[in-house]
Backbone bond lengths (Angstrom), bond angles and torsions (degrees), N, CA, C in turn:
res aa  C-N    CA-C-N  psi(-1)  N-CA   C-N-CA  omega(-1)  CA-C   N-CA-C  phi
1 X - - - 1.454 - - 1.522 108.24 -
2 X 1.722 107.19 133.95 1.520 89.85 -178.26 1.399 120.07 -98.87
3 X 1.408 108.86 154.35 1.851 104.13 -166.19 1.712 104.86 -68.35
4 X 1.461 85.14 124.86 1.391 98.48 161.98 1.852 124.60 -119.80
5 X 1.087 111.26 104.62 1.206 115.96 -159.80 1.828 120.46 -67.67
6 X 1.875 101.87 -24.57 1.662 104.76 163.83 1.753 109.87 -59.69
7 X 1.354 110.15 -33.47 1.622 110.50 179.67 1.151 132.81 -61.90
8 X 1.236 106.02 -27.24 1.474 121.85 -171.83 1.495 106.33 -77.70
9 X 1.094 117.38 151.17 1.418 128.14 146.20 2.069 142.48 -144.31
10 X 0.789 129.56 -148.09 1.691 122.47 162.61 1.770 103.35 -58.69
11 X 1.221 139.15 104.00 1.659 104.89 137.85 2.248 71.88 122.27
12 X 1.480 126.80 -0.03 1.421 107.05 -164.34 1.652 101.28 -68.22
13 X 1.547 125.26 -176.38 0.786 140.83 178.32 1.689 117.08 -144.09
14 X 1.535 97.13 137.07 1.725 85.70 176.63 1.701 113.63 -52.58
15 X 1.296 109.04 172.14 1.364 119.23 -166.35 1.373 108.43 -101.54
16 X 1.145 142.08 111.55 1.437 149.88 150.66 1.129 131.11 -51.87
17 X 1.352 116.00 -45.74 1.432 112.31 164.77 1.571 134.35 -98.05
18 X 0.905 125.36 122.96 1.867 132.40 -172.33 0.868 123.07 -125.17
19 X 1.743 113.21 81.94 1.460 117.97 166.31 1.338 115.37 -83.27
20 X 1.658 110.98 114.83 1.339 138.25 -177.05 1.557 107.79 -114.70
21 X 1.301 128.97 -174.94 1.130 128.27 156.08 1.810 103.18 -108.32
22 X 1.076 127.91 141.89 1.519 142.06 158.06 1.500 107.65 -97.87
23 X 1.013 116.41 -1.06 1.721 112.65 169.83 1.468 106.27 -169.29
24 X 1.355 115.41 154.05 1.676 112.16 171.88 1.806 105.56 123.05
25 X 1.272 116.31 -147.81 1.206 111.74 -168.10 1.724 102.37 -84.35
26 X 1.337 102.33 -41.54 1.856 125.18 -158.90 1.972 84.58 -59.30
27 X 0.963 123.10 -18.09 1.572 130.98 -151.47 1.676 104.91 -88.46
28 X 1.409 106.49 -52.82 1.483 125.50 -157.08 1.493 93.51 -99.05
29 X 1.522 144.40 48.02 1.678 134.81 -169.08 1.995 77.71 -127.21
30 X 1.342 86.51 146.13 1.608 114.42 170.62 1.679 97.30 -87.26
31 X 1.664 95.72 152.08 1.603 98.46 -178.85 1.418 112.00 -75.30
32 X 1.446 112.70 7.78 1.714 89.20 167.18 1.600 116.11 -104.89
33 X 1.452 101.28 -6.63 1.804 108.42 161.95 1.661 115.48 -69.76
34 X 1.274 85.03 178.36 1.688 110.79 -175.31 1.493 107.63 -141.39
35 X 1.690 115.05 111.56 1.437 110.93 160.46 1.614 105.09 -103.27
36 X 1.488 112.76 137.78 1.639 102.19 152.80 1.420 105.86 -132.71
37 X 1.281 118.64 124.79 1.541 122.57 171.73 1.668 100.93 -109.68
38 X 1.296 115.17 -89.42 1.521 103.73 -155.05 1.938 109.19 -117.19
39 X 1.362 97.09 155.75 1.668 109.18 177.45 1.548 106.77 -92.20
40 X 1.439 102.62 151.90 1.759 105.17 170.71 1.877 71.55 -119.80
41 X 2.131 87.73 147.76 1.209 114.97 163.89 1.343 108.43 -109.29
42 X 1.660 127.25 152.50 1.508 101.00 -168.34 1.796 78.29 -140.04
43 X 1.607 122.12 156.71 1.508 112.29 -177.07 1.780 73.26 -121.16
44 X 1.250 109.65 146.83 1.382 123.75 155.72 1.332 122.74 -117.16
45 X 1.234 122.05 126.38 1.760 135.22 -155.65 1.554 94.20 -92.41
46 X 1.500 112.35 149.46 1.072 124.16 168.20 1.601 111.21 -102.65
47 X 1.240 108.14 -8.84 1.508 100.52 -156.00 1.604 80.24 -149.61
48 X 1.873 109.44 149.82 1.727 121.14 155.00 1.445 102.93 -78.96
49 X 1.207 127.73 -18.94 1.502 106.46 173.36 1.277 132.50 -26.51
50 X 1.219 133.95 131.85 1.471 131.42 -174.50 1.890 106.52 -58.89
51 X 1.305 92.01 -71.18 1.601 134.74 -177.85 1.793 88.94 -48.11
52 X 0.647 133.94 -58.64 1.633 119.32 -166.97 1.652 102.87 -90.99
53 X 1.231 143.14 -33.59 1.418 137.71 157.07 1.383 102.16 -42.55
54 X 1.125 125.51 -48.63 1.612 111.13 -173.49 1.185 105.17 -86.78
55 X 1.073 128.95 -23.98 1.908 114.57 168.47 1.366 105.87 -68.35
56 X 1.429 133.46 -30.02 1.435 125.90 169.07 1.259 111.25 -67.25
57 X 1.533 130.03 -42.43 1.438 115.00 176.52 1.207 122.17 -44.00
58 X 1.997 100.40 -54.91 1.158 105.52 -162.32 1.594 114.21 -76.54
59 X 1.620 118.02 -3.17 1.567 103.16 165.64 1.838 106.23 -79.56
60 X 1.014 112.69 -33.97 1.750 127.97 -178.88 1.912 83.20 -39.75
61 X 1.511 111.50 -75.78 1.336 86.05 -163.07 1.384 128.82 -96.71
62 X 1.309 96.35 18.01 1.873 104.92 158.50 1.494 117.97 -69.12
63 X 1.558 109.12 -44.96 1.707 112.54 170.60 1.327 106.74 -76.75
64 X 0.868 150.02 -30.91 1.787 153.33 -158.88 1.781 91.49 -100.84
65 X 1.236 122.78 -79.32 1.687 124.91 -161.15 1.383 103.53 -108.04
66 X 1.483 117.49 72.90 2.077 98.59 -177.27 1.098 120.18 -54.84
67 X 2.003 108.88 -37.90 1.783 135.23 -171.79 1.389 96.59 -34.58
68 X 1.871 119.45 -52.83 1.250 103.95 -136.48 1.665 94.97 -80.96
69 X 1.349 124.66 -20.96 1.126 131.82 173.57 1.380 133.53 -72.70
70 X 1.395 109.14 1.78 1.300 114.80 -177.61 1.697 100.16 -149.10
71 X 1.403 120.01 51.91 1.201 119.18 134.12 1.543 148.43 -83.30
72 X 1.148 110.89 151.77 2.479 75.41 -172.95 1.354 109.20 -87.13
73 X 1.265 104.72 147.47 1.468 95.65 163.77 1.411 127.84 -98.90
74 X 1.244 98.47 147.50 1.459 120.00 -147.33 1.870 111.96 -114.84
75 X 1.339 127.90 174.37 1.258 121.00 -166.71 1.109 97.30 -156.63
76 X 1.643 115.22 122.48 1.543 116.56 166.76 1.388 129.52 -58.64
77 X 1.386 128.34 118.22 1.499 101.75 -178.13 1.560 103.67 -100.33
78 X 1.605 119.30 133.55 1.419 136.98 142.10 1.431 130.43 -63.59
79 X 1.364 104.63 -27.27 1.756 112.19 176.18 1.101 120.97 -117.12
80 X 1.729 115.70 90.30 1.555 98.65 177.70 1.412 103.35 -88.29
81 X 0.864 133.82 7.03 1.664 125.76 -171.02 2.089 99.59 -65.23
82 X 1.713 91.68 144.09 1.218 88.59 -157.06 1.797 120.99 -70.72
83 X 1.160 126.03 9.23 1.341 125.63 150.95 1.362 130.15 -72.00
84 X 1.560 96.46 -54.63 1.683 99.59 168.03 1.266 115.32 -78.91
85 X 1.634 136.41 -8.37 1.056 121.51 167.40 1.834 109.34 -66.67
86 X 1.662 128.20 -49.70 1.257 117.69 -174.50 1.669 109.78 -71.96
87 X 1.120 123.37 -29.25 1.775 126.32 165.27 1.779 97.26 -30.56
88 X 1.095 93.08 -84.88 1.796 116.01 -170.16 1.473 97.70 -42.37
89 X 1.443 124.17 -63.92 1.604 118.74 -174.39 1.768 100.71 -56.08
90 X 0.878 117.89 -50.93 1.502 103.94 -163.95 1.769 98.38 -79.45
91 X 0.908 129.07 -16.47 1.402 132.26 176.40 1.527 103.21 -65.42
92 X 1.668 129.15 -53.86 1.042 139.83 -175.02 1.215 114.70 -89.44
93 X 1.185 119.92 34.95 1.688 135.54 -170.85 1.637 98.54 -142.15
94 X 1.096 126.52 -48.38 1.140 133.93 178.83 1.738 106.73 -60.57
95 X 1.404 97.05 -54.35 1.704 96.88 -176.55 1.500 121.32 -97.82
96 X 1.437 99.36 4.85 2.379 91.98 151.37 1.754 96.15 107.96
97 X 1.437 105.75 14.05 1.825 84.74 175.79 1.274 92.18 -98.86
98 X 2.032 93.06 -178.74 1.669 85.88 -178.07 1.673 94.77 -161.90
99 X 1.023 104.14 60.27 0.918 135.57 154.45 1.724 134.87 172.78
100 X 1.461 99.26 147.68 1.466 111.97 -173.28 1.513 131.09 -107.21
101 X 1.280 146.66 93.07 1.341 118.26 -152.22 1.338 101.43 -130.41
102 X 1.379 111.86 132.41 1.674 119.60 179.11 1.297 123.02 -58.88
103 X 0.978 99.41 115.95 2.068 111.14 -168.51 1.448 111.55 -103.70
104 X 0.799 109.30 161.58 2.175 125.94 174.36 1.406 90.68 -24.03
105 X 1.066 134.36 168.11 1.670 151.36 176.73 1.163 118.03 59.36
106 X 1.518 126.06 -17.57 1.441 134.39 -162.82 1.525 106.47 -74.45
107 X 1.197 109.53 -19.08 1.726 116.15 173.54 1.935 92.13 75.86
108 X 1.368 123.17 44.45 1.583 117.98 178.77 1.682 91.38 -121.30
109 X 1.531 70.36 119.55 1.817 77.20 175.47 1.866 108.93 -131.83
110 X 1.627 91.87 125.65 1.876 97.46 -155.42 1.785 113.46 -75.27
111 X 1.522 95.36 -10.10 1.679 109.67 -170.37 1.927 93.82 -92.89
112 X 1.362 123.59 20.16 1.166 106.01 -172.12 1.771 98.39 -95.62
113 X 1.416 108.40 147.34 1.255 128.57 166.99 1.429 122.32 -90.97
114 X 1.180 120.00 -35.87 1.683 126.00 161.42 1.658 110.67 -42.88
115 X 1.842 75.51 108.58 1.898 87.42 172.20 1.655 119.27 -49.30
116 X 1.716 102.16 -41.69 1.907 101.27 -170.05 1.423 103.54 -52.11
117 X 1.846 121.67 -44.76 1.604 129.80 -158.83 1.755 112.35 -74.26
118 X 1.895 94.62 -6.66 1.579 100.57 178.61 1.144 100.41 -114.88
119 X 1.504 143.11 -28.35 1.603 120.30 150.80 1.250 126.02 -67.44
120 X 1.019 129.50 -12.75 1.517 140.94 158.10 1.362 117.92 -60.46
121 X 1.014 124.53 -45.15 1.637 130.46 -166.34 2.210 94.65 -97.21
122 X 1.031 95.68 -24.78 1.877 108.03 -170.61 1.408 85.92 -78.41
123 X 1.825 121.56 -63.68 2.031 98.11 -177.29 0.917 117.21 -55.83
124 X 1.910 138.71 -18.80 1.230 102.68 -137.09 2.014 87.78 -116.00
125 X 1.305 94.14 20.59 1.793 114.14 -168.71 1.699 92.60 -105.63
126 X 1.704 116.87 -42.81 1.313 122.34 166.00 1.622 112.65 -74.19
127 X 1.253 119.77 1.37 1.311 111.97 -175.34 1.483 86.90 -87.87
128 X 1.677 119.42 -62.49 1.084 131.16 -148.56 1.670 112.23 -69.58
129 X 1.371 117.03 -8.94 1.360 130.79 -172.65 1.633 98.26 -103.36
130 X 1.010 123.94 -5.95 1.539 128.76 -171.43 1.889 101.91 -96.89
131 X 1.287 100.83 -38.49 1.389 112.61 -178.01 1.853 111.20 -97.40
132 X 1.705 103.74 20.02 1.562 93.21 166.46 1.597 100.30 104.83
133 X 1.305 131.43 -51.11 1.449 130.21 -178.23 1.221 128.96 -82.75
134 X 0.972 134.20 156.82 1.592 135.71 171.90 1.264 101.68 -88.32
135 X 1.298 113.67 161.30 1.475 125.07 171.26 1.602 95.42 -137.66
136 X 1.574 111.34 127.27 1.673 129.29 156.10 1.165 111.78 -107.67
């Protein structure tokens, strides 16, 4: 490994892991080129604790990926019929999702022109927005 003196610091350690390429483009460059394709991120644990490794992950990918952490979660609905549609909304209101979206079986069809199948699907989207959730 060659010394690099920005790398170093109090307490460094040689490096164990070396992701290089052994074949490919990164492979075939003359020493007066430069390839850079990809970074390894590495989390290092202070502790075997279960419970605190995963609070380190999960800050790792709060600063690195926030998106993936702040999507809503959401619930397919199969039953729009209007009993099991308010069951399910108040079911999914009670337990923290927040969103609802009409899936295969639900009999919701978006190309429909029938006014009843668009006030029908419009209350039960105002039902579900009344109780905290969105409905798509």
């Amino acid at each position: 490994m060659p010394s690099c003196t920005e790398c170093q610091d109090d307490g460094a350690i040689t490096v164990l892991l070396n992701c290089t390429y052994e074949i490919g483009p990164g492979a075939y460059i003359s020493e007066t080129e430069s390839f850079s394709s990809f970074g390894v991120l590495s989390i290092l644990h202070d502790s075997d604790e279960m419970e605190r490794r995963a609070l380190q992950r999960h800050r790792l990918t709060n600063l690195l990926l926030p998106q993936t952490l702040q999507n809503p979660m959401f619930f397919h609905a199969t039953d729009a019929s209007p009993v099991g549609w308010t069951a399910m909304v108040d079911k999914c209101a009670e337990v923290g999702f927040e969103m609802i979206i009409y899936s295969f079986g639900s009999d919701f069809n978006i190309e429909t022109l029938n006014q009843t199948d668009i006030a029908r699907v419009k209350s039960q989207v105002d039902y579900a927005k009344s109780k905290g959730v969105e409905g798509e």
